[in-house]
N, C-alpha and C positions, 0 to 999 in steps of 0.2 A: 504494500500500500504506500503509498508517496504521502509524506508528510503536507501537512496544511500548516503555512508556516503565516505568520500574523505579523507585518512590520507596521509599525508605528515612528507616527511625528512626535513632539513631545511639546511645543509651545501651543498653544491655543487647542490640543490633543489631550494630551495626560495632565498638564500643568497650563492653572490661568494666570499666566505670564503676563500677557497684554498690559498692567497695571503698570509692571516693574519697567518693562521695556520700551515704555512710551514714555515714560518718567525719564529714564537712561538717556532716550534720545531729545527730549525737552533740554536736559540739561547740556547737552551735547552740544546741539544748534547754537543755545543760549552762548556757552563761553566759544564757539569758533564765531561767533557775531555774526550769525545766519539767522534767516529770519525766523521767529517762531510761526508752527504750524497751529491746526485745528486738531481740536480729539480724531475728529473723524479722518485727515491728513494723518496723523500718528497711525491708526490702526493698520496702517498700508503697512509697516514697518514691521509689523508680527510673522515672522514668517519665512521671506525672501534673506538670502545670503546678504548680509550690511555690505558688502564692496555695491553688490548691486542696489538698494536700498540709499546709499548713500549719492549714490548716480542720478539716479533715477528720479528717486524722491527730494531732494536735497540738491541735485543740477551741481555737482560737485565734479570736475576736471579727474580724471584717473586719477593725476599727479599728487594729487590732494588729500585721498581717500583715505591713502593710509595714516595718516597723523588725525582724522576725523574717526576713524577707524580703533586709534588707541584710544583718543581721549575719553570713547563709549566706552571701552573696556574698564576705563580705569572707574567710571560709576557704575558701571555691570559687576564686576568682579566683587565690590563693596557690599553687595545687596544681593548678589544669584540665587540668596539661600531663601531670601523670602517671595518666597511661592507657591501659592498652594495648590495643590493636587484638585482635579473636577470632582466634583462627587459623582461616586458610584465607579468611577477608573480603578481603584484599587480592586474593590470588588469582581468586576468587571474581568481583571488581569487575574485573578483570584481562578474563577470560573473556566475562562478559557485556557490555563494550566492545569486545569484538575481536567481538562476535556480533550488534554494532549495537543493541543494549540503550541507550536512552538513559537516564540515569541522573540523580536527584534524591534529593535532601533533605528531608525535613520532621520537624523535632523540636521538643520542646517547651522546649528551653534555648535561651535568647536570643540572637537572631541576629548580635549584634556580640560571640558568642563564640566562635560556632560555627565560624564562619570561619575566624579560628586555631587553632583546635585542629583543626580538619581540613590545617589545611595545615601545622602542625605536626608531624601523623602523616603526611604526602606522599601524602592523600587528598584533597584538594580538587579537584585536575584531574579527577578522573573524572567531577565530577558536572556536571550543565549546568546548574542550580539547586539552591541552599542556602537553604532557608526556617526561620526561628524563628519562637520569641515576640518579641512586642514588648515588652522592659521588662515582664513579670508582669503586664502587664493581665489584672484578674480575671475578666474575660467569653470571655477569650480560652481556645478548646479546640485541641485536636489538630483535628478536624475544620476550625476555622478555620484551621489551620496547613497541610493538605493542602490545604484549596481557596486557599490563595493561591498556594500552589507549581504546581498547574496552573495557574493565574490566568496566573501568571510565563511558564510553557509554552507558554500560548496565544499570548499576546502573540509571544513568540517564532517565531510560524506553524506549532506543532508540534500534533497533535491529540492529543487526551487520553483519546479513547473506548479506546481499550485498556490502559489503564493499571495496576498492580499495587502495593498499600502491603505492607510490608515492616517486619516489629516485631515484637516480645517480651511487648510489653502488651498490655490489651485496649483499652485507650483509643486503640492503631492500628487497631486491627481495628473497633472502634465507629467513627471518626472516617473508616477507608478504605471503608466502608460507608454510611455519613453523603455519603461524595462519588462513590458509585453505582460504586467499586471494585473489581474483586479485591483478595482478603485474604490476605495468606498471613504465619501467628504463626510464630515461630522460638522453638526452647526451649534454645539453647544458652546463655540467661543461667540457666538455672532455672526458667523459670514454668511454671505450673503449668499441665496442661492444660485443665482447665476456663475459664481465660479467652480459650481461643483454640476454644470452641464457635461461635461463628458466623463462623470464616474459613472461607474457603474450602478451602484448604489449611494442611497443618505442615509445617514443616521442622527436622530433627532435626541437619542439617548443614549449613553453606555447600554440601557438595556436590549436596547433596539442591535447596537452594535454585533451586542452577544448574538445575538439568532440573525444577524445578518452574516454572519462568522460561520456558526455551526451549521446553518443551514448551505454553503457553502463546503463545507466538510462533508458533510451527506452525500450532496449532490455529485463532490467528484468522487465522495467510495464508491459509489455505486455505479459510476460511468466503466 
């Protein structure tokens, strides 16, 4: 039987980060004397790789990004720790382990951070791989970040043809797609639906999640 293997985002996914990170980059803007945004300007910012973020949203010169790049780090790094978990994700990860769900990681915050702050929140055991960026390399997408996490998988003897991304943005669902995925967007951070037009599925709850997960599992035992 081929494993069913569950890879997850972890900001606006498993942790409501949106608070911390829009706070991080208010402050951010503020001392590089950029102009301050709107809440709803800020929310763009949950999610996307900061080299691209800063680009993008911020009209910031390459050249530039990386000193705009550190100064976020240096109020990110101060605070990464307060954040808290969605309700019902713990449980949620709970369930789909005891259902033989293997479980992964792929985000686009940096991988020597991610680590702690999952096991900080006494999630890291569940997952059997934790994939990031590397250091804000600007080439770097979500999509390079899910194929290295099966990369990880594989190696590990596990197969990866059934496997499922799990996220809030669209740049999961482009990037879980990009790696011949099932999609399935979650709208418990707030996004909007239109960015999760080409998942496969939604899910409106962790619970919803769970049976959108198993019932998936089912469907390919039995194929």
């Amino acid at each position: 039987m081929t494993d069913t293997i569950a890879v997850f985002d972890v900001d606006g996914t498993i942790t409501d980060s949106a608070p911390l990170i829009t706070r991080c980059v208010s402050r951010t803007l503020a001392e590089l004397g950029l102009p301050p945004q709107t809440s709803a300007q800020l929310q763009r910012w949950v999610g996307p790789p900061l080299f691209v973020s800063f680009r993008d949203f911020a009209g910031l010169a390459e050249d530039d990004i990386p000193e705009a790049i550190a100064v976020y780090r240096t109020h990110y790094t101060a605070r990464m720790y307060d954040v808290p978990v969605f309700n019902g994700i713990r449980e949620a990860l709970t369930t789909l382990s005891q259902e033989r769900i293997i479980l992964a990681v792929a985000t686009s915050k940096i991988e020597r951070l991610i680590g702690p702050i999952l096991n900080r929140l006494e999630l890291a055991a569940f997952f059997t791989e934790i994939a990031g960026s590397r250091e804000d390399e600007p080439l770097q997408t979500k999509a390079s970040v899910i194929a290295d996490v099966l990369a990880r998988l594989r190696q590990r003897g596990l197969s990866t043809h059934n496997a499922i991304m799990i996220g809030d943005r669209h740049h999961d669902i482009d990037g879980g797609r990009a790696n011949n995925l099932t999609t399935v967007g979650v709208t418990w951070a707030g996004t909007a639906l239109e960015e999760f037009a080409d998942a496969h599925s939604i899910a409106h709850t962790p619970d919803q999640l769970i049976d959108i997960i198993l019932n998936y599992q089912a469907d390919t035992t039995t194929k």
